[in-house]
Each structure stands twice: as C-alpha cells, then as structure tokens.
N, C-alpha and C positions, 0 to 999 in steps of 0.2 A: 177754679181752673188752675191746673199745675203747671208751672214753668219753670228752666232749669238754665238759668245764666253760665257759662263754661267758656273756659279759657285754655289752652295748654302753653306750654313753653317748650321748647324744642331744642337741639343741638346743631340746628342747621336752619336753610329755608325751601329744603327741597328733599322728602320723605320717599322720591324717584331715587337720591342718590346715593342712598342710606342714611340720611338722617332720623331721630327718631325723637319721640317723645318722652321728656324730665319732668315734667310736673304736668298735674292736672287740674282745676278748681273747679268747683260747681256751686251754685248759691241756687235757693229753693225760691221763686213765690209763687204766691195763693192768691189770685186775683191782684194778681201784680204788685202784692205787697211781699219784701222779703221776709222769711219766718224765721230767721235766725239757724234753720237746718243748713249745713254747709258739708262738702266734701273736696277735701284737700288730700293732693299724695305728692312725693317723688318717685322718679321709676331710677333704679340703676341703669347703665348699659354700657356696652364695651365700647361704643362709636365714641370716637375725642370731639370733644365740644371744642369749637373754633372760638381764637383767642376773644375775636372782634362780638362773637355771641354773648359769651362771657360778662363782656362789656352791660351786656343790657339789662339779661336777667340775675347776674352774680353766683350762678350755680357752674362746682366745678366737676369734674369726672370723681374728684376725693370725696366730695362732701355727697357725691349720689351712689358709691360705691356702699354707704352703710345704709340700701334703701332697698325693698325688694324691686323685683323688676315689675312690669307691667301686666304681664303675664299672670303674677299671682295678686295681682290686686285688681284685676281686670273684671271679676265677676261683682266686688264693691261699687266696682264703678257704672256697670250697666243695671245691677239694681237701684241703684240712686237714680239713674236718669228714666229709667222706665221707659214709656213708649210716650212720655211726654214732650212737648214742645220744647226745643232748646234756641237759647238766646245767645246769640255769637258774634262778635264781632270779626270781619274777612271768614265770614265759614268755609268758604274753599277748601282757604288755609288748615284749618283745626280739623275739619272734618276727612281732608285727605288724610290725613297725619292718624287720625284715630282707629279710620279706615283700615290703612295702613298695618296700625300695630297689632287689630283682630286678625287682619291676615296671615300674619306674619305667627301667630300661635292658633289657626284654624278656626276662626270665626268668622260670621258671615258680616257684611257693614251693618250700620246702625242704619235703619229707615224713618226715623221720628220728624215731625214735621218741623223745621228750620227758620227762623227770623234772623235774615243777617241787617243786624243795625247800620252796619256801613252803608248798605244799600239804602236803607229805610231813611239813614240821616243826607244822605245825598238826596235823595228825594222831600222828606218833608221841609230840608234846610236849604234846597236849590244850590249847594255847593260841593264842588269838587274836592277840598281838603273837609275830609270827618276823622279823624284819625279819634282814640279816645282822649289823647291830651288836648286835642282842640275843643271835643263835645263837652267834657268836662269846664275847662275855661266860660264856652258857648253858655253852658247853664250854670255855671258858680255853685260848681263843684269843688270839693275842697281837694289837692292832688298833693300835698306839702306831703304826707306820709310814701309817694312814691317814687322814692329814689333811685330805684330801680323795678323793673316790670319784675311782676308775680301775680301768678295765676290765678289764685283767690282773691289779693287786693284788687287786680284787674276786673274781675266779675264783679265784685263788691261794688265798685266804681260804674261798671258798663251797666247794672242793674239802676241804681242812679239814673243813669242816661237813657235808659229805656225808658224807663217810667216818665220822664219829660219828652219824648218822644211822641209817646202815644197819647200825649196830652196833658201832662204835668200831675205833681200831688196835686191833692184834692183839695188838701191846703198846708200850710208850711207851719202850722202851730203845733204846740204841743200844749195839753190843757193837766193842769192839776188842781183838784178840787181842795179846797180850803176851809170851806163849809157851805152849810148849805145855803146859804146868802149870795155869795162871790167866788169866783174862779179868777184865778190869777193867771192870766197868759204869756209865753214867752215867745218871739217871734225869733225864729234863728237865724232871720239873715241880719236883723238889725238888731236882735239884742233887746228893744223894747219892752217894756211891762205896762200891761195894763190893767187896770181890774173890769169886769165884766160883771153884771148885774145878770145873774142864772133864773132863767123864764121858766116858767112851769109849765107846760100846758093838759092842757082838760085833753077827757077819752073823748067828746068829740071832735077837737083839732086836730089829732093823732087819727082820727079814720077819717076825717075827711082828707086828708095828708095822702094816705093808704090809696085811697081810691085814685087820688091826681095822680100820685105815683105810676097807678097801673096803665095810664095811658102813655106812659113814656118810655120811649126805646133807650135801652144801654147806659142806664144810669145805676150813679153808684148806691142809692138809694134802696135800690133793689139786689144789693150784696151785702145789706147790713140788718140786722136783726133787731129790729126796735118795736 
C-alpha cells in the first residue's frame, strides 16, 4: 500500500485572497513504512509573503525568486502523488491551496483519497489541541531540528506521527547481527544494549507459524516475507 505524507507552506492563510503556494513536501511509504523516496520544491511567485509568515517558515520573495514557479514543476508533482492516499495534516488547508494552484494554470483538483491526521488525532486522542508540535511531544518525537516549519521536515515528522497513530511501530529496535550466535540490540529511546541469544527455528515451526498466521486479520505478519 502507497501513501504520500504532504505538506505545503504558503504566503498567506487564505488561497481565496491570493495567496499562494512556496514550497511543497512529499515523503513516500509502503505499508506505512517511510522508503526514503521524498519530493521537495519551492515555487517562485510575485504575491509578497507577509512579514508575520516569514516568521514561521523563513522563506523570503528573494530567496524564492531563484525557483521555478509551480506551474512548471507541477507535473513532478502529480507524478509523485499519483492517485494514491495522501496523509495531511489540516487538509482543508493544503488541499484548497493545491487545488487552488491547478486552477490557476488549468488543471482539474486532485481526487485522491485523504487522511487528515488532525481529525484522526482528535479522535483517537479525545483532544481538542493536535497541532504537530503537540503530537510530536504526545509520542517523543524528537522536534529539536525544527526551528522553523518546512515542508519536508514537516511531513518527515507528521509521518512519525501517523504511524503512532494507527497503532505505533511495530517495535522501536533496531537489530544488527554480530554473528551467528548473538545480536546486539539498541533500543532508541533508552539507549540500552542488550545481547540477545538468536533462536533458530525448524521448517516445521515456520509452517505451523504460516498457518496461525492465516487465521488472523490485519497483521503485520502477513506483509513480510519470511
């Protein structure tokens, strides 16, 4: 399953009054794992970006003047997304705005099917503040790199936050094999090491495995190739 994390950044907060869209981010995953495929742009535009904007995401009319506009990077950008599932956070917001700038060079909106997390973290987290510096925080997410908002770090981060959304990793190790004896594990929230005693198992534990498997709905088990 392909999913498309996306973010933009904008000159304004209202695409009704001319404002328009400076950057764009996209992050790729595959069964809800990121693939390290990413698409990032600026767009030039003659709209003056407000001082108080400025402020958030650090982009200025100067520094987007040496970028093309939207228009010709606009067909990168609907190839990337495809007709797949995109992950947003406030989609209203992104999706008027994107809406917006197809129109605006003769193209029709995007119809792909939409997860707005905002909604999804108000609901699975029974609260009215989801903002991403909250969710982040909420799941010890690390946000020290974001000094100011940007579009790909953003998605980078909300990708994060989806994935604990829907259910958390699957688990928080990373395994590197040592030999064939022992595997040494690092846990990243605490930093721990442990060594772990590598079990072998027989072809028939692995198909009696196989078959428990088949009786179970929606497991990851059954998106991994063993």
């Amino acid at each position: 399953m392909r999913e498309i994390v996306l973010d933009t950044e904008t000159t304004g907060l209202n695409y009704k009054a001319g404002d328009r869209i400076i950057e764009i981010g996209c992050v790729e995953l595959i069964n809800h794992i990121p693939t390290g495929n990413v698409l990032q742009f600026y767009c030039s535009t003659k709209k003056k970006i407000d001082e108080e904007v400025t402020k958030i995401h650090g982009l200025t009319n100067n520094f987007l003047n040496n970028h093309p506009t939207f228009k010709e990077q606009s067909n990168d950008f609907l190839k990337f997304i495809r007709n797949d599932i995109l992950i947003i956070h406030n989609a209203d917001f992104d999706i008027g705005f994107i809406n917006n700038e197809l129109k605006l060079i003769g193209d029709g909106p995007i119809d792909n099917k939409i997860i707005d997390t905002l909604l999804l973290a108000r609901k699975k987290l029974n609260t009215r503040v989801a903002n991403l510096d909250y969710l982040c925080r909420r799941f010890s997410i690390d946000i020290s790199a974001r000094t100011t908002h940007g579009a790909l770090l953003d998605c980078q981060l909300l990708a994060d936050v989806y994935i604990e959304l829907i259910g958390g990793k699957q688990t928080t190790l990373e395994f590197f094999e040592i030999d064939k004896k022992t595997t040494i594990t690092t846990n990243k929230t605490t930093n721990n090491v442990k060594k772990i005693t590598k079990i072998e198992l027989s072809e028939k534990e692995i198909k009696s495995h196989k078959e428990f498997v088949k009786n179970l709905k929606n497991t990851l088990w059954k998106k991994i190739n063993y």
